[in-house]
C-alpha angles and dihedrals in degrees: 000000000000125000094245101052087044084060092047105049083050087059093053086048092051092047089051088042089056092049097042087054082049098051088046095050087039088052090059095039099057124083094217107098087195093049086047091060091042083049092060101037083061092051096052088049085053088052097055092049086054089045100057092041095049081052099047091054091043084059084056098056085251122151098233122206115250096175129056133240116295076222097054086044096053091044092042081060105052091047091046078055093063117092100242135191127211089259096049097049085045082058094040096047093038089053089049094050101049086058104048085055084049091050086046088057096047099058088051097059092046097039093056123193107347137131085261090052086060092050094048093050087049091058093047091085097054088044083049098057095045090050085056098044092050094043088058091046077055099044084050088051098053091043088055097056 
């Protein structure tokens, strides 16, 4: 594996790693015990998508990230210090989300045929379930109010 897709495909795991931090916090911050429980289910999946990244690199002989960004700290902070509703934190996860499939796909597409494209293909449909999950949570949220 090449330098520069290992750094990209630490990016995409980062970028997981800071999501996953942000559904956890979200899941003990929301009133709704159900949505608690939807909130967590999403972060385990996100775990197992870091997980199997963080692997595929390791069978390369790659170095994986296992922390995310200082920036993505920094900013996760200032948005954990922000008063949220369940709605809001719906919004918030369903936006971050939504970027971190875009950021998947756009590695894909740089990256071109490798064993890492393979990998990252193989974790779309599991992205792909948690950005539609999180779109309808959207969509129940929008018809409540």
């Amino acid at each position: 594996m090449s330098l520069a897709i290992e750094h990209l495909c630490n990016g995409l795991i980062r970028r997981s790693i800071e999501l996953r931090a942000l559904y956890r916090h979200a899941a003990m911050r929301v009133s709704e015990p159900g949505l608690r429980t939807v909130l967590d289910e999403e972060a385990q999946s996100l775990s197992l998508v870091i997980d199997e990244l963080q692997a595929q690199i390791r069978t390369h002989e790659g170095t994986p990230a296992t922390r995310r960004r200082m920036f993505g700290a920094v900013r996760s902070r200032f948005d954990l210090l922000m008063p949220h509703s369940d709605d809001a934190w719906i919004r918030l996860l369903a936006r971050h989300e939504q970027n971190l499939l875009r950021s998947f796909e756009r590695v894909i597409a740089r990256i071109g045929p490798s064993d890492m494209t393979a990998e990252l293909h193989r974790q779309l449909p599991r992205l792909h379930s948690i950005d539609l999950d999180m779109h309808s949570l959207v969509k129940a949220v929008s018809i409540a109010h």
